[in-house]
C-alpha positions as CSV (number, residue, x, y, z in Angstrom):
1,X,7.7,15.7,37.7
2,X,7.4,19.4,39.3
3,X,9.1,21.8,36.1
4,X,10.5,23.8,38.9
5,X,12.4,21.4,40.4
6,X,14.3,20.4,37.4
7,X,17.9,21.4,36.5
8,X,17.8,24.3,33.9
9,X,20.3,25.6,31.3
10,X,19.9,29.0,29.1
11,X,21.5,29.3,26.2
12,X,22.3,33.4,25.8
13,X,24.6,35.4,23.4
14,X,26.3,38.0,25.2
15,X,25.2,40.8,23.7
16,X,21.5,39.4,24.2
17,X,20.9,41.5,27.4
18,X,17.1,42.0,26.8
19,X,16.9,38.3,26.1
20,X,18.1,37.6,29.6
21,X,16.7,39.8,31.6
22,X,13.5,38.4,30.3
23,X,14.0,34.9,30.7
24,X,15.4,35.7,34.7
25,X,12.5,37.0,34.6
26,X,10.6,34.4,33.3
27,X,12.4,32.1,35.5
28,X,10.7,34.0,39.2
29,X,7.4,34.1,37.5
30,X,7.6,30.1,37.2
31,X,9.2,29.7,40.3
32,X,12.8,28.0,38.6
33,X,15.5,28.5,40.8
34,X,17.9,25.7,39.3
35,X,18.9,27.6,36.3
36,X,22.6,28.6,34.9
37,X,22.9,30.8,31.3
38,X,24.9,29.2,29.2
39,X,27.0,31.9,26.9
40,X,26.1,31.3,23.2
41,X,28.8,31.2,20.8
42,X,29.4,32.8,17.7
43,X,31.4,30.6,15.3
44,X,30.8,31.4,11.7
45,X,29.5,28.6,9.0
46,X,31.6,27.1,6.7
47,X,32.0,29.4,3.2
48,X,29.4,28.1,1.0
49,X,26.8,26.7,3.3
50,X,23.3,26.6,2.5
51,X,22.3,27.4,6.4
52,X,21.9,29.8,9.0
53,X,25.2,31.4,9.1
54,X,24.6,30.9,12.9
55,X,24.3,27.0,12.7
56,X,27.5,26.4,14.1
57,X,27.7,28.4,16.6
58,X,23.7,27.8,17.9
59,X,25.3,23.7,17.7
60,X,28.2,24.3,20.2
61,X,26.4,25.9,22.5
62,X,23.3,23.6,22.6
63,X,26.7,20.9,23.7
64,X,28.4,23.1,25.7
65,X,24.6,23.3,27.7
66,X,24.2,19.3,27.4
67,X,27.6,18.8,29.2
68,X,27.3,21.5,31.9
69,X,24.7,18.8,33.8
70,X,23.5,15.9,34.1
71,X,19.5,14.4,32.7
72,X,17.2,15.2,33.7
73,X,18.0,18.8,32.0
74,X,16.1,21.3,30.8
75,X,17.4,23.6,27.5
76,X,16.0,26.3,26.4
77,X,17.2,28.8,23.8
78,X,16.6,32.4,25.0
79,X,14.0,32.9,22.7
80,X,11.7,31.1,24.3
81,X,8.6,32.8,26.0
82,X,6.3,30.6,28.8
83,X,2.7,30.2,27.2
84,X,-0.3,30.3,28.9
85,X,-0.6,26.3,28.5
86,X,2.3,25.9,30.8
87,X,1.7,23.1,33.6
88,X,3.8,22.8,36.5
89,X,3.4,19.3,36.4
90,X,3.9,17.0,33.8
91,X,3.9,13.1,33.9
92,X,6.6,11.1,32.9
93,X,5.7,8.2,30.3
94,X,7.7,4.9,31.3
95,X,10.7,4.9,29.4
96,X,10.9,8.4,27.8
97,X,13.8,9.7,26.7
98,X,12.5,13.3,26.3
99,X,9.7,15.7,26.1
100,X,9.8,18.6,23.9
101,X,8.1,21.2,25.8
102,X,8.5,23.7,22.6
103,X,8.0,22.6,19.0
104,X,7.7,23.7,15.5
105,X,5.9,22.6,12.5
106,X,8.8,23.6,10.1
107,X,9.6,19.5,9.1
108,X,6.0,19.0,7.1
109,X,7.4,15.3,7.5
110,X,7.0,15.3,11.3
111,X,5.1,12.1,12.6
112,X,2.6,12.6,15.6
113,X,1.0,9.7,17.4
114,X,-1.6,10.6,20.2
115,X,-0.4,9.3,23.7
116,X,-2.3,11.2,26.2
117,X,-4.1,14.0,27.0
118,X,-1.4,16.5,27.0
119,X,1.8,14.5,25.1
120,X,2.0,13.1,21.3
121,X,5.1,11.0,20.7
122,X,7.2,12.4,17.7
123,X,9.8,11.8,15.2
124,X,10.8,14.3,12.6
125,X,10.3,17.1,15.3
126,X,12.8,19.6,14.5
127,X,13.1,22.1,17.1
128,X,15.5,22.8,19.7
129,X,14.3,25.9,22.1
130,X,12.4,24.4,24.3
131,X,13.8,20.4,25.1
132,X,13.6,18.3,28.4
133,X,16.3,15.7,28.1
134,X,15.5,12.6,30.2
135,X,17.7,9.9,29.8
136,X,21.3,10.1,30.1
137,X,21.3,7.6,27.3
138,X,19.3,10.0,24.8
139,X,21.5,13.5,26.5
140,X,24.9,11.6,25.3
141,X,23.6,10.4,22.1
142,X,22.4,14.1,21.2
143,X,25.3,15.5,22.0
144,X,27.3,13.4,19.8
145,X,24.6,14.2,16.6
146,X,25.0,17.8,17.2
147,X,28.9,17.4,17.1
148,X,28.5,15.5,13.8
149,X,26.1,18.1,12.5
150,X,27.7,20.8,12.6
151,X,31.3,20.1,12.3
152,X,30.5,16.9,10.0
153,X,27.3,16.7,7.7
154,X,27.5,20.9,8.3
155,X,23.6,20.8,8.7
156,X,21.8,22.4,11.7
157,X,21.2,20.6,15.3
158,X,17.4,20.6,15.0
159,X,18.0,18.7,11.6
160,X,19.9,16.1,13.0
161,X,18.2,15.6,16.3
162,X,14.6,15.5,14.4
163,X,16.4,12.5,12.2
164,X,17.6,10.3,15.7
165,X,13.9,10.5,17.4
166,X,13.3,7.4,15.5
167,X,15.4,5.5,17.8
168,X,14.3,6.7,21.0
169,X,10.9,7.3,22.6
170,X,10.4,11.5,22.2
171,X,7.6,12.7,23.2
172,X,6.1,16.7,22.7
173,X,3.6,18.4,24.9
174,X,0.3,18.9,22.9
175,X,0.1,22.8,23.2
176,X,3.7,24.8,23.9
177,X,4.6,25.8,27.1
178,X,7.2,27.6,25.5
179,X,7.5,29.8,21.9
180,X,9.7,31.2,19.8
181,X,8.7,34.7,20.7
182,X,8.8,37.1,17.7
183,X,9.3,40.1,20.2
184,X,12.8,38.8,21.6
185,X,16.0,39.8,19.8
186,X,16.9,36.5,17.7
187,X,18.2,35.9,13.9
188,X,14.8,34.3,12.5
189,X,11.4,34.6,13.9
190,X,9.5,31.4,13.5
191,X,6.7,32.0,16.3
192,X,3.8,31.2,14.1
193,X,5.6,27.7,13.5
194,X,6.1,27.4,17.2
195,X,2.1,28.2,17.9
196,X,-0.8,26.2,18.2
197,X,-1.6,22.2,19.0
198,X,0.0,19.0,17.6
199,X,-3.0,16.6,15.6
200,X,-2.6,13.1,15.0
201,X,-0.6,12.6,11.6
């Protein structure tokens, strides 16, 4: 599969200009032409939570990207800078569902298996900036968790979609292509969790 050919979605607050301008930027350099900006929400966590006071909010609009088209579908959060392990190409393992192409070492609970020479399959990955949804099967089932999450067990998305990769076949690229870049405006920076390789567990 040629990364440029794929169907992207950019989620974006609208007060995030710098953000965007970057990541249209970003988008020439890799030669994506089949990308749409998705405007974040801002919907404020329930009194009392424990979480991101942006939880809900990051939630709704990682759904409103997952129904604006159809899998394969590439999200990314806004945040995310191209590293220079990018590949234009990446193959496909029989029956994946998806591929993180970002990832963080945040959930010390995270399983990695090695499958090739650029992809580990996962479980426990909790990320969500950088995800290639593959299956129609794994995009609906996501969006329903999320939808759950934050309006039900009032926990983030990442959370809940690192506890369903048990029951699908998720895969992450060794190395990023993409970080969470420390330099972009954004609520936490996390790019030291976001750098680096995936090891067998």
């Amino acid at each position: 599969m040629r990364l440029s050919e794929c169907d992207v979605r950019y989620i974006n607050l609208d007060t995030a200009l710098s953000n965007r301008i970057e990541m249209e930027r970003q988008f020439g350099m890799l030669g994506m032409n089949k990308t749409e900006r998705i405007s974040a929400k801002t919907i404020p966590a329930p009194s009392g939570s424990k979480f991101d006071k942006h939880f809900v909010g990051c939630g709704q609009s990682h759904i409103d990207a997952l129904q604006s088209g159809e899998a394969p579908l590439l999200i990314l959060e806004d945040d995310a800078q191209v590293t220079e392990d990018y590949r234009e190409e990446i193959d496909i393992p029989h029956g994946a569902d998806a591929i993180y192409l970002g990832w963080s070492t945040a959930n010390k609970r995270m399983t990695v298996k090695n499958f090739s020479e650029h992809l580990v399959k996962v479980t426990g990955l909790a990320a969500a900036h950088a995800i290639l949804y593959l299956s129609k099967r794994f995009k609906d089932y996501a969006e329903n968790a999320i939808r759950v999450a934050i309006y039900e067990e009032q926990v983030p998305l990442d959370v809940m979609l690192a506890y369903i990769q048990k029951d699908f076949n998720v895969y992450a690229v060794r190395k990023p292509y993409f970080i969470q870049s420390n330099a972009r405006y954004s609520l936490n920076k996390w790019e030291s969790l976001t750098r680096g390789e995936l090891h067998e567990t």
